[in-house]
C-alpha positions as a Markdown table, in Angstrom:
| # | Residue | x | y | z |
|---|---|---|---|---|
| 1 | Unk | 125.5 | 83.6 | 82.4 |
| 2 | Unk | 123.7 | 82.8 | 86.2 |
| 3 | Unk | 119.8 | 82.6 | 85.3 |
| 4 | Unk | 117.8 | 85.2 | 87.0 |
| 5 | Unk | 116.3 | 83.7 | 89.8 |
| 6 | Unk | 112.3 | 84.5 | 90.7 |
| 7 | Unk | 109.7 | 84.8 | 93.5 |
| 8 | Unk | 106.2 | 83.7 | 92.0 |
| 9 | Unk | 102.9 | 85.0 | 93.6 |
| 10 | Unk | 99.3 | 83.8 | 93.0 |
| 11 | Unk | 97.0 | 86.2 | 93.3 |
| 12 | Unk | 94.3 | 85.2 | 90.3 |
| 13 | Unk | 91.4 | 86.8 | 91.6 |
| 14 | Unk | 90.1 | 90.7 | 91.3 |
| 15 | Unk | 90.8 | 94.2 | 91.7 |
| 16 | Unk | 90.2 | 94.8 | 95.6 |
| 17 | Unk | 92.0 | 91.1 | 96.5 |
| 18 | Unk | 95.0 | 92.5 | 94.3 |
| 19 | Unk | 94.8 | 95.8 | 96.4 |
| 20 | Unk | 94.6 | 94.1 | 99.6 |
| 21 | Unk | 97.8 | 92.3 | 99.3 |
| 22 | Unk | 100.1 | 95.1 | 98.3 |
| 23 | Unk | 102.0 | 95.2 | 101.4 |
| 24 | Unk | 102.6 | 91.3 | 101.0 |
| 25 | Unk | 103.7 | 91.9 | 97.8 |
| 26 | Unk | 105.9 | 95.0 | 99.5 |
| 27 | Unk | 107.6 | 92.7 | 102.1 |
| 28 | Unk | 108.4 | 90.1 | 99.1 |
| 29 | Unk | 110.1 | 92.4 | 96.9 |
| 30 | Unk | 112.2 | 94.0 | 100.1 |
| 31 | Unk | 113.2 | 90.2 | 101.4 |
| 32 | Unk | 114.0 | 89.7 | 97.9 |
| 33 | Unk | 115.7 | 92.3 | 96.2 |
| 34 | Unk | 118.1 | 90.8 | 93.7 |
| 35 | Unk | 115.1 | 88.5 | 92.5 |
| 36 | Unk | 111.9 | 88.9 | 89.8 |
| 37 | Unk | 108.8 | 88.9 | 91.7 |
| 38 | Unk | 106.0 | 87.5 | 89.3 |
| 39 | Unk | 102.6 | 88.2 | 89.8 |
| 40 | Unk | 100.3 | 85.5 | 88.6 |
| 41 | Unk | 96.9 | 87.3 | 88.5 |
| 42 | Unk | 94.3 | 88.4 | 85.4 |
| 43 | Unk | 95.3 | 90.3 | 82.1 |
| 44 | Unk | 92.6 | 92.9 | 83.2 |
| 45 | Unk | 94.7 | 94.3 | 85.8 |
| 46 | Unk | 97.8 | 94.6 | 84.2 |
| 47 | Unk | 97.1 | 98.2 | 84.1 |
| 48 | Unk | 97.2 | 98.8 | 88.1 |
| 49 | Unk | 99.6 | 96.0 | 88.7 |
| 50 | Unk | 102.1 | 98.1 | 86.8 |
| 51 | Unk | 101.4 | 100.6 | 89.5 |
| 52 | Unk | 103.0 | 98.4 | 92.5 |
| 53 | Unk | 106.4 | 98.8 | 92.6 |
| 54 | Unk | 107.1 | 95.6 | 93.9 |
| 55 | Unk | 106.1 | 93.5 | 90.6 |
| 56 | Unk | 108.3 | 93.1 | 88.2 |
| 57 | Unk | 106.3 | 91.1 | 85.6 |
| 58 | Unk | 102.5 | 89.7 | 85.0 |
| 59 | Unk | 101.9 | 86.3 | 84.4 |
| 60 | Unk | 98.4 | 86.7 | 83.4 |
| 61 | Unk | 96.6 | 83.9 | 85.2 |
| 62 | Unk | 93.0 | 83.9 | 84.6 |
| 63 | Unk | 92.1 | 81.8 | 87.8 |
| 64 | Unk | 92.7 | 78.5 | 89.5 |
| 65 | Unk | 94.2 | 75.8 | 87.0 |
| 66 | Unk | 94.8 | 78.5 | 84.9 |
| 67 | Unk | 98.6 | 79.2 | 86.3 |
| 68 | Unk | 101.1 | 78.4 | 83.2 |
| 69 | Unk | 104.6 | 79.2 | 84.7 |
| 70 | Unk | 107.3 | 79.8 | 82.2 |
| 71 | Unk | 111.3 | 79.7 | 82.6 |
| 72 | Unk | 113.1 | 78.2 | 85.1 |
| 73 | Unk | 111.2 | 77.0 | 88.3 |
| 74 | Unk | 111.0 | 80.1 | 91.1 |
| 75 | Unk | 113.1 | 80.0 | 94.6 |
| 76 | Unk | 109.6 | 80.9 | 96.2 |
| 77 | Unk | 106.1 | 80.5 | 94.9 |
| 78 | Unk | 104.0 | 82.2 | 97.7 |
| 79 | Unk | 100.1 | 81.7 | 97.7 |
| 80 | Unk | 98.0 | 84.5 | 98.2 |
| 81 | Unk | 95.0 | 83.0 | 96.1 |
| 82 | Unk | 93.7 | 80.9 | 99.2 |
| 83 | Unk | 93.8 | 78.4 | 102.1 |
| 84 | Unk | 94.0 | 75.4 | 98.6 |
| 85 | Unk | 94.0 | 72.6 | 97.7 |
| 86 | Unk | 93.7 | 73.8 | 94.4 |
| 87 | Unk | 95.7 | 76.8 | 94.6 |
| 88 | Unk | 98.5 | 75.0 | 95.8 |
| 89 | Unk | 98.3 | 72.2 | 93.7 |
| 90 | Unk | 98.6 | 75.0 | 91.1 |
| 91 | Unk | 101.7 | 76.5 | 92.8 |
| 92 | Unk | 103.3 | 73.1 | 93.0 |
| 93 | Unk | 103.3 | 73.0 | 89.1 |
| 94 | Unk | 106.1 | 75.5 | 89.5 |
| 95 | Unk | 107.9 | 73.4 | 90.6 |
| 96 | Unk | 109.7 | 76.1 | 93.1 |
| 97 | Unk | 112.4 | 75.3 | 95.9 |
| 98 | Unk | 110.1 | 76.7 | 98.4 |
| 99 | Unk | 106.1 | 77.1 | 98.9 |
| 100 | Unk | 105.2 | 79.7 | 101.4 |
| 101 | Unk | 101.1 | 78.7 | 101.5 |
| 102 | Unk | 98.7 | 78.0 | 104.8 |
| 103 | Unk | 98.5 | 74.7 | 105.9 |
| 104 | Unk | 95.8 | 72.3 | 104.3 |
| 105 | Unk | 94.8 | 68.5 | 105.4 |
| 106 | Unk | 95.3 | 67.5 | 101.4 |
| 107 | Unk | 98.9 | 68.6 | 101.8 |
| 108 | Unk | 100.1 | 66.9 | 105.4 |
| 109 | Unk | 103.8 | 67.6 | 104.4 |
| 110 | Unk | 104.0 | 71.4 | 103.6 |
| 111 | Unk | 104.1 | 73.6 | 106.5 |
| 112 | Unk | 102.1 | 76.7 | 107.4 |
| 113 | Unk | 100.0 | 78.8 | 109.5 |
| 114 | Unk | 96.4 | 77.5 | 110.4 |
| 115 | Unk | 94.1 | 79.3 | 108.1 |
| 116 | Unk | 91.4 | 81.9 | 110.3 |
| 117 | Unk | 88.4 | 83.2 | 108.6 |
| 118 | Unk | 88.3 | 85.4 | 111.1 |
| 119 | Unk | 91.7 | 87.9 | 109.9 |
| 120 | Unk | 91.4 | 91.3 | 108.3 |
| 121 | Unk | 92.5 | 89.9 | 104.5 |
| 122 | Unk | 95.2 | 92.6 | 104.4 |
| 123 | Unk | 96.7 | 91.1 | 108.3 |
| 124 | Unk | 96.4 | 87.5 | 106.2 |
| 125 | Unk | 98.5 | 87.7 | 104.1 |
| 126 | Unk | 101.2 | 89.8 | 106.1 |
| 127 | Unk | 100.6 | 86.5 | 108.8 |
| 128 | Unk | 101.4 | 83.9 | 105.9 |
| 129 | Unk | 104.5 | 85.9 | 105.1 |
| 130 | Unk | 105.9 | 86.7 | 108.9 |
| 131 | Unk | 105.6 | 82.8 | 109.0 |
| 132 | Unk | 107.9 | 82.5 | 106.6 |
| 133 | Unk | 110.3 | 85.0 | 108.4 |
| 134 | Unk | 109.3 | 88.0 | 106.2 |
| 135 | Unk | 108.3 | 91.0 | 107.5 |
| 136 | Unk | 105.7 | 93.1 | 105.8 |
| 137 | Unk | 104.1 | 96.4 | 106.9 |
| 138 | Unk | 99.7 | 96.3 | 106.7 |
| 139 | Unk | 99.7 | 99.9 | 106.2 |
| 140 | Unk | 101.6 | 100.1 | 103.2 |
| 141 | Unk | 98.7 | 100.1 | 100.7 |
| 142 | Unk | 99.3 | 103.4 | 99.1 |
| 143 | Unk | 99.6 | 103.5 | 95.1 |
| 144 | Unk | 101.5 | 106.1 | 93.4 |
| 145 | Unk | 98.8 | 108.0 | 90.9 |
| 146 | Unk | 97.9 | 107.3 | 87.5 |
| 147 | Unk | 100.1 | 108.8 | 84.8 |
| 148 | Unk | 96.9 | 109.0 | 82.7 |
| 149 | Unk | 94.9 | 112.5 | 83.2 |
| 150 | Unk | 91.8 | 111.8 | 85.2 |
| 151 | Unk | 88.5 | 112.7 | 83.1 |
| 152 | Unk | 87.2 | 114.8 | 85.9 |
| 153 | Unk | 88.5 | 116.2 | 89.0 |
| 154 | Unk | 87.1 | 117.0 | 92.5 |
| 155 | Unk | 84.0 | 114.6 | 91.8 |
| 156 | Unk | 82.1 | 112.4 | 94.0 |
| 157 | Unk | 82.4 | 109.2 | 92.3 |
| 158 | Unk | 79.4 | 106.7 | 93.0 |
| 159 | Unk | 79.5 | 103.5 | 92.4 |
| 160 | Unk | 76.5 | 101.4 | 92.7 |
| 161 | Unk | 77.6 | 97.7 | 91.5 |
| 162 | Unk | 79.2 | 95.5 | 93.4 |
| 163 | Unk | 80.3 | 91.6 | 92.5 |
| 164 | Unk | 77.1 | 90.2 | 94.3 |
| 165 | Unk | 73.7 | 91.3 | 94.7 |
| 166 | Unk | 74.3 | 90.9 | 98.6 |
| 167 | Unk | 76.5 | 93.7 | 98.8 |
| 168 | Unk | 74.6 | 96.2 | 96.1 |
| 169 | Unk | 72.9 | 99.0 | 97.9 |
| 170 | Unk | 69.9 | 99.8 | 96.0 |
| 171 | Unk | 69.7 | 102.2 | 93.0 |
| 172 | Unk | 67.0 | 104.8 | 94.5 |
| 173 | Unk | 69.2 | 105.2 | 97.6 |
| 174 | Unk | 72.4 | 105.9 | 95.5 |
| 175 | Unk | 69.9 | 108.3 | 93.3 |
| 176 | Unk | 68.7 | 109.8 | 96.3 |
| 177 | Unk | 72.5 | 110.3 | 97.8 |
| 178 | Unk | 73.6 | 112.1 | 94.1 |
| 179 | Unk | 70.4 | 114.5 | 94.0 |
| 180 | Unk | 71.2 | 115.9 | 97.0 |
| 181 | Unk | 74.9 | 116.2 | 96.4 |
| 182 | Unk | 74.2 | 118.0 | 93.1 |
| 183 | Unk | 71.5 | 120.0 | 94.7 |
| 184 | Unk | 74.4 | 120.7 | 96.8 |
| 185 | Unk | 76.8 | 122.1 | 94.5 |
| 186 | Unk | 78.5 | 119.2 | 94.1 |
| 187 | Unk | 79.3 | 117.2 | 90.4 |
| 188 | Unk | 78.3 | 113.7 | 90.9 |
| 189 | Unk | 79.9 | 110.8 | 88.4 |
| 190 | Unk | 79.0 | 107.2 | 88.3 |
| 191 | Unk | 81.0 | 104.4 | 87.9 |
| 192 | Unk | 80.8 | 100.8 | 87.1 |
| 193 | Unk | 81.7 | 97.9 | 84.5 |
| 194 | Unk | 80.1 | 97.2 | 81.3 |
| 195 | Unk | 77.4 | 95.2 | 82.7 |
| 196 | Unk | 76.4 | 97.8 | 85.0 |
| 197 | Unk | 75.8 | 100.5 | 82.6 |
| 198 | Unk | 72.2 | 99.6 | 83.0 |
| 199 | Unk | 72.3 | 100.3 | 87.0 |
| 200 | Unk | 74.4 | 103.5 | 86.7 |
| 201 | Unk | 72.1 | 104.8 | 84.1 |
| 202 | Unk | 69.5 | 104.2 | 86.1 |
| 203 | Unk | 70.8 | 105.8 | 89.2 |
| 204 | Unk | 71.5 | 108.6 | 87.2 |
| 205 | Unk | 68.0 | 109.1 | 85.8 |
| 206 | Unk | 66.4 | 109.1 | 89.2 |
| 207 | Unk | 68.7 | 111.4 | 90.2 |
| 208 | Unk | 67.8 | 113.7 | 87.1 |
| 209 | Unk | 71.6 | 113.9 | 85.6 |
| 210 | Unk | 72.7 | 113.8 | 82.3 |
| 211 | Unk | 73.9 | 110.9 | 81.0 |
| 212 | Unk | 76.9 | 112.5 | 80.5 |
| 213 | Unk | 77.7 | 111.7 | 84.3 |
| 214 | Unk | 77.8 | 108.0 | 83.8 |
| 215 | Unk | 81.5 | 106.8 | 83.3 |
| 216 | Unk | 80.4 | 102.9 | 83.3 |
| 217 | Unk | 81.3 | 101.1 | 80.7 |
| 218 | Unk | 83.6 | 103.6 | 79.4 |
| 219 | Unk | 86.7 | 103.7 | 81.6 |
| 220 | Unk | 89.2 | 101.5 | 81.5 |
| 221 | Unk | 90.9 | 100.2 | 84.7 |
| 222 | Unk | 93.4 | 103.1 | 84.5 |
| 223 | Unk | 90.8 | 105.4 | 83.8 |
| 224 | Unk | 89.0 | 104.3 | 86.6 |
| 225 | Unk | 91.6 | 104.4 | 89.0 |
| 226 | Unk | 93.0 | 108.5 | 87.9 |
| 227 | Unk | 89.3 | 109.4 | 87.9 |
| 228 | Unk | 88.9 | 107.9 | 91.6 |
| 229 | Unk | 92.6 | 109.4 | 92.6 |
| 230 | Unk | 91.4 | 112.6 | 91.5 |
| 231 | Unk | 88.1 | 112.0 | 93.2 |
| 232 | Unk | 86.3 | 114.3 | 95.7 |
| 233 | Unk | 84.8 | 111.9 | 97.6 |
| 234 | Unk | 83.8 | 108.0 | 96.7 |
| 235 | Unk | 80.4 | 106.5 | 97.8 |
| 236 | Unk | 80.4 | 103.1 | 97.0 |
| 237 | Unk | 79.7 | 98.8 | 98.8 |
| 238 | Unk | 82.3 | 96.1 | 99.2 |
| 239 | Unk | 83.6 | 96.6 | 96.3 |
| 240 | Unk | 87.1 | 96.9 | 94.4 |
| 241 | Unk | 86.3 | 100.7 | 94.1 |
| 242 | Unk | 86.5 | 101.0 | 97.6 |
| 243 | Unk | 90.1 | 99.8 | 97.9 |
| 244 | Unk | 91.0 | 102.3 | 95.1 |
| 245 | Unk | 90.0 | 105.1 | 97.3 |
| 246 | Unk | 92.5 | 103.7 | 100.4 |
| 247 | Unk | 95.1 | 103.4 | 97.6 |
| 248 | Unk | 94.8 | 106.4 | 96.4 |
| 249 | Unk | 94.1 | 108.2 | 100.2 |
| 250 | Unk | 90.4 | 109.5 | 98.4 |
| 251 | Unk | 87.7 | 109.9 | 100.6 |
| 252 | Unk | 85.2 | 108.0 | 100.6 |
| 253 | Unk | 81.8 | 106.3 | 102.4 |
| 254 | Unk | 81.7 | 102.8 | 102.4 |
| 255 | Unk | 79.1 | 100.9 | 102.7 |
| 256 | Unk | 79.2 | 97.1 | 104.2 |
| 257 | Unk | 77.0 | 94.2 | 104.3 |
| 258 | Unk | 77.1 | 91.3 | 104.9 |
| 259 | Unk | 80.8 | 90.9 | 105.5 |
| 260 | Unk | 82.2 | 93.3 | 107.9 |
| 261 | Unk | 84.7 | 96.5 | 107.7 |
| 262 | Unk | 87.0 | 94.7 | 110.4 |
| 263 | Unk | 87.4 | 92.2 | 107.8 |
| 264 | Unk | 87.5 | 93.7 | 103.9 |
| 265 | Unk | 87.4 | 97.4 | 105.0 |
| 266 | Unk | 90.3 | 100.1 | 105.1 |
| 267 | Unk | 92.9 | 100.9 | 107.8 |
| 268 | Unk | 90.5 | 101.7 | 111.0 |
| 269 | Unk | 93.3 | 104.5 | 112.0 |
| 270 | Unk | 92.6 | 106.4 | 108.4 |
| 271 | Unk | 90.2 | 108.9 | 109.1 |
| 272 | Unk | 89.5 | 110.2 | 105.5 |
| 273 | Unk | 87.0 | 107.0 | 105.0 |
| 274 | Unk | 84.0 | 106.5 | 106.6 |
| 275 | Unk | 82.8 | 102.8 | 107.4 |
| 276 | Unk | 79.0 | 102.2 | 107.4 |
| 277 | Unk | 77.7 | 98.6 | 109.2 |
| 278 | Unk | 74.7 | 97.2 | 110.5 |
| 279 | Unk | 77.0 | 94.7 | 112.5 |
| 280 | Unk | 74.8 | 91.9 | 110.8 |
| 281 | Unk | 76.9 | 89.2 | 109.2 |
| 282 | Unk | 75.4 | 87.1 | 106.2 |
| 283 | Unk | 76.5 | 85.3 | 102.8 |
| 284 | Unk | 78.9 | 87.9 | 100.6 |
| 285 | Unk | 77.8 | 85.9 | 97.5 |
| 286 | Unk | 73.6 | 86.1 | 98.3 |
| 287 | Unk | 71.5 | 86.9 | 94.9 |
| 288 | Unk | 69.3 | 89.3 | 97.1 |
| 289 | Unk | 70.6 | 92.9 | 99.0 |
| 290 | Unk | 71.7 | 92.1 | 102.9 |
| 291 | Unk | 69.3 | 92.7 | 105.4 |
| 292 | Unk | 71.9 | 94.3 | 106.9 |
| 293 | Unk | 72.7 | 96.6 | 103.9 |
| 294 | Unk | 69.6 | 98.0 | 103.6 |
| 295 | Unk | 69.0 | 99.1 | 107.2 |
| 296 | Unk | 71.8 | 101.8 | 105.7 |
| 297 | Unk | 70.1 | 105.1 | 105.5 |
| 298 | Unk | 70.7 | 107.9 | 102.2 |
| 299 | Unk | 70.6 | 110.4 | 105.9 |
| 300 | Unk | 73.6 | 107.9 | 107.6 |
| 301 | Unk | 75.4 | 108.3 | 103.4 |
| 302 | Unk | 75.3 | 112.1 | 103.5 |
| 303 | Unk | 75.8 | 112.3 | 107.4 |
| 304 | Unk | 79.1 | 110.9 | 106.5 |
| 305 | Unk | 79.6 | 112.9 | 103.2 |
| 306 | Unk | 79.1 | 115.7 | 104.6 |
| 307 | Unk | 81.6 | 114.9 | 107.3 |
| 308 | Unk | 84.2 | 114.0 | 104.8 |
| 309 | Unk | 83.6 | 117.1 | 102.4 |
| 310 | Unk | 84.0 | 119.9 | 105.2 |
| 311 | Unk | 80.4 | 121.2 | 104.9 |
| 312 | Unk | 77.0 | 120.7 | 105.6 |
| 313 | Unk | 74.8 | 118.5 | 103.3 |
| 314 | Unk | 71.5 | 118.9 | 103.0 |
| 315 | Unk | 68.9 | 115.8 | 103.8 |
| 316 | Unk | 65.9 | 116.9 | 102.3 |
C-alpha cells in the first residue's frame, strides 16, 4: 500500500498569526489536493484549527525547537513561522523533499523571496507561496461558524487585553466606551484570558456591570470564537480577537498602536470594521501603552460604533 504523502506547515505561534495565514494554508491544500496538510502549531488552538478546511491534522508544536514530525518525511514543509534560522532549521528536521521558506544568510543554498518587514502579514505569506508557484487568494480569511451555541447573541464584545502592554488601551476608556453602550440599550460582554480576568473585571466595575458580563477566563477558544461570530459588534487592540471578528465578517472597532492596520489589520475593502491609528509607529512588544494608542479617543471608539451599529451613540 503507497504511503500517504504530506504537506507540513509551521505555524507555532498564536491565535491572530494562525488567522492571518488561512488563505496560505487555502492555496496549499488546493495545489495539493491528494496530499495531508499538517499544521504544526499549539494544542490551544486545535479547537479553531479544526475550523479551516484546508488542515487535515494538528501536530501540536508548542514553538520553535519544539517541532516533533512523525511518519514519513513530507513532499513540502512550508514555513510560515518566520524569516529563520531557527524556524527553518526546525523544518529541515523533516527531512521533506522540498522547503518553501524566505531566504536567510545562515542558509546560502535554499532559495526564496527576500524577507520585507514592510508586507501586510496576510500578503506574506501568499508572496512566500506564489514564489513557490502556488497561488493563494488574501481575501479568503472567512471561517465557517462554530458548531457550539454562542453564550450570548447580538452583544458587543470588549476586549481589553492584548499580548503586550504596548498595544492595551486603557481600562477606564474601555469602561467609559461599555457605560455608554449600555446606557445605550446595548448588552456589553467582556472578554479575555485567564490572566486578564483581573482587567476585564475591572473594566466592568467602572462601567457599573454585573459581573455576570465578564466572559474572561471562562470561555474556551471555541466559546470565544461562537460568542464573537454571534457578536454585535467587537471593540478590541491588536489582538487575536480582532482577527476573529474578520473571520467571522463581525463588526468590529479596532484599535492600533504601535504597529499599523496596513500591516496586522483586516481587509481595507471590508467595510464592516473600523480601523482606528494615530499613524505613530513604535515597539509592539513595549511594557508601557503606545503614545500613539492613547491619543485614541472613547468619542473616536463610539464615533465608530455608532457607525457600525446603524444608530446614534451617545458621548456623554
Amino acid at each position: 500500500m503507497a504511503l500517504s504523502r504530506s504537506v507540513l506547515v509551521l505555524r507555532a505561534l498564536g491565535l491572530g498569526d494562525l488567522l492571518t495565514a488561512v488563505p496560505a494554508l487555502r492555496g496549499l491544500r488546493a495545489a495539493y489536493p491528494d496530499d495531508r496538510v499538517v499544521l504544526a502549531a499549539p494544542e490551544s488552538l486545535r479547537e479553531l484549527v479544526d475550523l479551516i478546511d484546508a488542515v487535515d491534522e494538528l501536530l501540536p508544536t508548542a514553538g520553535l525547537g519544539a517541532l516533533r514530525p512523525a511518519g514519513p518525511p513530507p513532499r513540502l514543509a512550508v514555513n510560515l513561522h518566520g524569516r529563520g534560522p531557527q524556524s527553518i532549521r526546525d523544518l529541515l528536521t523533516a527531512g521533506a523533499n522540498d522547503l518553501l521558506t524566505h531566504s536567510h544568510p545562515d542558509f546560502p543554498e535554499l532559495p526564496g523571496p527576500r524577507w520585507r518587514a514592510d508586507m501586510h502579514e496576510v500578503d506574506r505569506w501568499c508572496r512566500l507561496l506564489a514564489f513557490g508557484g502556488i497561488d493563494a487568494d488574501p481575501t479568503a480569511l472567512r471561517l465557517p461558524e462554530p458548531a457550539e451555541p454562542a453564550a450570548e447573541t447580538n452583544v458587543v464584545v470588549l476586549h481589553p487585553g492584548a499580548a503586550y502592554p504596548a498595544r492595551r488601551w486603557p481600562a477606564d476608556r474601555f469602561a467609559r466606551v461599555a457605560r455608554v453602550l449600555t446606557a445605550d440599550g446595548h448588552q456589553v460582554v467582556i472578554t479575555g484570558s485567564p490572566g486578564e480576568v483581573p482587567l476585564a473585571t475591572a473594566v466592568a466595575e467602572q462601567a457599573d456591570l454585573p459581573l455576570s458580563s465578564v466572559y474572561a477566563g471562562r470561555t474556551g477558544l471555541a466559546q470565544l470564537a461562537a460568542l464573537v461570530a454571534a457578536a454585535a459588534l467587537v471593540v478590541c487592540g491588536d489582538t487575536g480577537v480582532g482577527h476573529l471578528a474578520t473571520a467571522f465578517g463581525t463588526p468590529s472597532v479596532l484599535l492600533f498602536g504601535p504597529t499599523a492596520p496596513a500591516r496586522w489589520g483586516p481587509p481595507s475593502a471590508a467595510r464592516q470594521h473600523r480601523t482606528l491609528w494615530a499613524g505613530r509607529a513604535g515597539d509592539p512588544h513595549g511594557d508601557q501603552p503606545d503614545p500613539g494608542l492613547l491619543t485614541i479617543r472613547p468619542e473616536q471608539v463610539l464615533t465608530a460604533a455608532s457607525a457600525l451599529l446603524g444608530e446614534k451613540v451617545r458621548h456623554g
